[in-house]
VOFI-543576 format. One record per residue (C-alpha): residue number from 0; residue in three letters; x, y, z. Coordinates in steps of 0.1 Angstrom, whole numbers, padded with zeros to 4 digits, m for minus. Example, Ala and Ser with C-alpha at 12.3 -4.5 7.8 and 13.67 -1.06 7.14 Angstrom:
REM VOFI-543576
+-----+-----+-------+-------+-------+
|   k |   r |     u |     v |     w |
+-----+-----+-------+-------+-------+
|   0 | ala |  0123 | m0045 |  0078 |
|   1 | ser |  0137 | m0011 |  0071 |
+-----+-----+-------+-------+-------+
This chain:
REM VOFI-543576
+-----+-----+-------+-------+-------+
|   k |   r |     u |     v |     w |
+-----+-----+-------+-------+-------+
|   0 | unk |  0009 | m0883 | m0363 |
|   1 | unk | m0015 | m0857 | m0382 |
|   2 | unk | m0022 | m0885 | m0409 |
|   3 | unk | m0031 | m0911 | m0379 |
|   4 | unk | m0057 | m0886 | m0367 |
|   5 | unk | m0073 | m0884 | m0401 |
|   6 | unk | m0073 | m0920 | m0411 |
|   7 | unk | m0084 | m0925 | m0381 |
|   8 | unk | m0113 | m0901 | m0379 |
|   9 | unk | m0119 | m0916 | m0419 |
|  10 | unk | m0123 | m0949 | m0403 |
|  11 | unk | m0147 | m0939 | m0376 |
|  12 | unk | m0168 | m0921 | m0402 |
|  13 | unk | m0200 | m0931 | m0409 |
|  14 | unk | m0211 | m0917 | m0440 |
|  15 | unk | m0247 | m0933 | m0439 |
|  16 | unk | m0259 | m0912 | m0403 |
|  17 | unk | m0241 | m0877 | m0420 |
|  18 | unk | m0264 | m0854 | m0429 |
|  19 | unk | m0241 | m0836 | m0454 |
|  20 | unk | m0227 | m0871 | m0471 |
|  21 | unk | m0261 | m0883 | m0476 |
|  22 | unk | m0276 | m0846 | m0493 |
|  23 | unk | m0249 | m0851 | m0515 |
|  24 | unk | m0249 | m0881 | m0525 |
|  25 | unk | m0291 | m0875 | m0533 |
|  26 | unk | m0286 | m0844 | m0552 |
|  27 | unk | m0258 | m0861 | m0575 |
|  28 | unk | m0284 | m0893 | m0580 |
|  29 | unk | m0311 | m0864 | m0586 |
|  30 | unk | m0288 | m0845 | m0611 |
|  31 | unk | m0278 | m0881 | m0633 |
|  32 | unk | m0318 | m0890 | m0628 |
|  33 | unk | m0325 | m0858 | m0649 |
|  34 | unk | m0300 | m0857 | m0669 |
|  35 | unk | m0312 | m0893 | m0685 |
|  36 | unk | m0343 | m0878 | m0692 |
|  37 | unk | m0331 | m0847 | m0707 |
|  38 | unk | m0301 | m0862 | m0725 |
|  39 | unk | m0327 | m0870 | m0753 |
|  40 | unk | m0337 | m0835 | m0757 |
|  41 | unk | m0302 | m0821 | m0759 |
|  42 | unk | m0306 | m0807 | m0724 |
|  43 | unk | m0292 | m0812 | m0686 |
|  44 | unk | m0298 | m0806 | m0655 |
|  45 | unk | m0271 | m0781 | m0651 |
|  46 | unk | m0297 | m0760 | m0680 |
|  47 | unk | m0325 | m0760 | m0651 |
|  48 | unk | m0316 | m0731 | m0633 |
|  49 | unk | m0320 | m0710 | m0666 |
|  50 | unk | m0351 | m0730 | m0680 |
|  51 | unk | m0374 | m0724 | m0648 |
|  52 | unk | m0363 | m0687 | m0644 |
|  53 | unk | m0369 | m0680 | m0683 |
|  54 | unk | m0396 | m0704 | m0691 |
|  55 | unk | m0424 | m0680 | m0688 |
|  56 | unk | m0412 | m0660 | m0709 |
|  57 | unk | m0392 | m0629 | m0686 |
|  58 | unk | m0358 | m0613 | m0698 |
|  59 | unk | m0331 | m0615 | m0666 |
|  60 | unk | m0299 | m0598 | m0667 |
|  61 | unk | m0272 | m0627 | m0652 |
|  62 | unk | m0266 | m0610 | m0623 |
|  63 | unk | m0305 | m0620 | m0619 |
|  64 | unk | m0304 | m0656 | m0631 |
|  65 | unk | m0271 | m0661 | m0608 |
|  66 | unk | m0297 | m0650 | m0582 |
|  67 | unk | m0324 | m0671 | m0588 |
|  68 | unk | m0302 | m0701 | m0595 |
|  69 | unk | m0279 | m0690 | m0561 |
|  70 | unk | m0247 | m0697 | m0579 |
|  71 | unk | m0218 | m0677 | m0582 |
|  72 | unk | m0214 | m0656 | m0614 |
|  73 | unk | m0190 | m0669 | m0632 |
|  74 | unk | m0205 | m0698 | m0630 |
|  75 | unk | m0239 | m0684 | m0644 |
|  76 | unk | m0213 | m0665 | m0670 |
|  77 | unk | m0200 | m0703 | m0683 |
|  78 | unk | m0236 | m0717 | m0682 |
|  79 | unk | m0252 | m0686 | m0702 |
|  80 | unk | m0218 | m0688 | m0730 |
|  81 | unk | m0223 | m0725 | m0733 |
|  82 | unk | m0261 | m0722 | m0738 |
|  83 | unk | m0259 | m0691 | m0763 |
|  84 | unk | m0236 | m0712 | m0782 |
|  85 | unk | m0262 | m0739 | m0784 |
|  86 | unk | m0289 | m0717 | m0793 |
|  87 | unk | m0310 | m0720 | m0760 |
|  88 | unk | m0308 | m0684 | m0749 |
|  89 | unk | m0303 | m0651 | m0767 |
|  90 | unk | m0291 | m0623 | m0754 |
|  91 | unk | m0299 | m0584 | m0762 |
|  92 | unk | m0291 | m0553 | m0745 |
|  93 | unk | m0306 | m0538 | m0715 |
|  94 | unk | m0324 | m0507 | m0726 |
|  95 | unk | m0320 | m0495 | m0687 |
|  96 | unk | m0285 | m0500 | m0685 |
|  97 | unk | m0262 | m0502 | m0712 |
|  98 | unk | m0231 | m0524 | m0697 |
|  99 | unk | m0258 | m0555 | m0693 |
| 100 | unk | m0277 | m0580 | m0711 |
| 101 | unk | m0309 | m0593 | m0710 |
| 102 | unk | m0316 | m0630 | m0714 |
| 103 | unk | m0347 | m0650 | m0731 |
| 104 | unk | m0353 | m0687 | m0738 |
| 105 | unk | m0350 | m0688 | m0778 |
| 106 | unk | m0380 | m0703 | m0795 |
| 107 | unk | m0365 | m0738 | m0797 |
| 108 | unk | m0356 | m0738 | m0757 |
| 109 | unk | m0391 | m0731 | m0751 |
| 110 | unk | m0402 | m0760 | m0771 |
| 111 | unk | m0377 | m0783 | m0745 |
| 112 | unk | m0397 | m0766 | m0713 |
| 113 | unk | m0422 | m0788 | m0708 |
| 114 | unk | m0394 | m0814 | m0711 |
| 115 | unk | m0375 | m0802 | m0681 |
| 116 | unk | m0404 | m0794 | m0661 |
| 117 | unk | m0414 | m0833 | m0665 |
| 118 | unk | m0381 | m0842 | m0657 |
| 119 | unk | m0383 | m0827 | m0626 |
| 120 | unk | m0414 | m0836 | m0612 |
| 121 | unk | m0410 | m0878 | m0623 |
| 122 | unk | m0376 | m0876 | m0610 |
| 123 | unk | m0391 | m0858 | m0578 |
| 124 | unk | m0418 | m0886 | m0578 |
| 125 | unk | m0399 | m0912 | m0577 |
| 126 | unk | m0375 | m0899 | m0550 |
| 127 | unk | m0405 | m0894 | m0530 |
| 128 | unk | m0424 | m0922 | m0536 |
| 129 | unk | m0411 | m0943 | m0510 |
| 130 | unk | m0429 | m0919 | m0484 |
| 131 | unk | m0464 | m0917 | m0477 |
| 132 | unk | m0478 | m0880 | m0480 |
| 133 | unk | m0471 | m0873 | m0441 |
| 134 | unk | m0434 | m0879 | m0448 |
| 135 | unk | m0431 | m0859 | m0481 |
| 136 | unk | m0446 | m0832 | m0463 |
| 137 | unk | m0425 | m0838 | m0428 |
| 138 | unk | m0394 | m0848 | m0454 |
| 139 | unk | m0395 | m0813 | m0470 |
| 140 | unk | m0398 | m0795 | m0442 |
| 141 | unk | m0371 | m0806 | m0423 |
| 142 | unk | m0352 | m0799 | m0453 |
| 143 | unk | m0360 | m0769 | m0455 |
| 144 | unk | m0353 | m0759 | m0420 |
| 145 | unk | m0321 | m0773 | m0430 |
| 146 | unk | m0312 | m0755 | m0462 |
| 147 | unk | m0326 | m0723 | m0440 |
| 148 | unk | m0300 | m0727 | m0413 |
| 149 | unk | m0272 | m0732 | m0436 |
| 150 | unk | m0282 | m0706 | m0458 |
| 151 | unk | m0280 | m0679 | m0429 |
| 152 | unk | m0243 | m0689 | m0419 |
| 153 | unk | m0239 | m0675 | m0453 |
+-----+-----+-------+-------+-------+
């Protein structure tokens, strides 16, 4: 009986008028639109977070970049191992507190900034440019009221 009630509400579905199917499915288009633009580089989009926090040049702790990027620690704690292996960030002590780590772009992650930053605002362009200025604004708005209202149920 429980399995009827599911394939049945599966069936009914309609994935196209859900708000949370159709964000979804956007960011994951988004996310493989950059990544084909940073693949050349040696970058993704999963490096983003990172690369806009430490692009101009600050020093975060990870408990700072898991902040900025609002994703869970460990998470920030796989991203920062992966990209320290592949020389995109370096890490040093905290003169203020000796159990963390700073963070900074190395030299040759820098170089890839601009690369990033363009990724984002062509793939941005194009997403957009099927809306005339009223709806970008009107678009991102709503959105925001949305990512607002979810973000307070914590």
């Amino acid at each position: 009986m429980r399995y009827y009630l599911i394939a049945s509400y599966a069936m009914q579905f309609d994935r196209d008028k859900s708000a949370g199917y159709m964000t979804n499915w956007a960011a994951r288009l988004f996310a493989r639109a950059i990544d084909r633009r940073l693949k050349p580089v040696g970058l993704s989009c999963a490096h983003m977070p990172v690369m806009f926090a430490l692009g101009d040049g600050r020093e975060l702790s990870q408990k700072a970049l898991a902040e900025a990027a609002a994703i869970e620690q460990p998470t920030m704690a796989a991203t920062l191992s992966r990209m320290e292996r592949d020389g995109l960030v370096q890490r040093r002590q905290d003169p203020n507190d000796r159990r963390a780590a700073l963070f900074s772009l190395t030299p040759p992650a820098r170089e890839r900034a601009d690369a990033v930053l363009a990724a984002a605002r062509d793939v941005n362009a194009r997403a957009l440019g099927a809306l005339d200025a009223a709806e970008r604004a009107l678009f991102l708005d709503m959105l925001a009221r949305v990512v607002a209202a979810l973000d307070r149920e914590g």
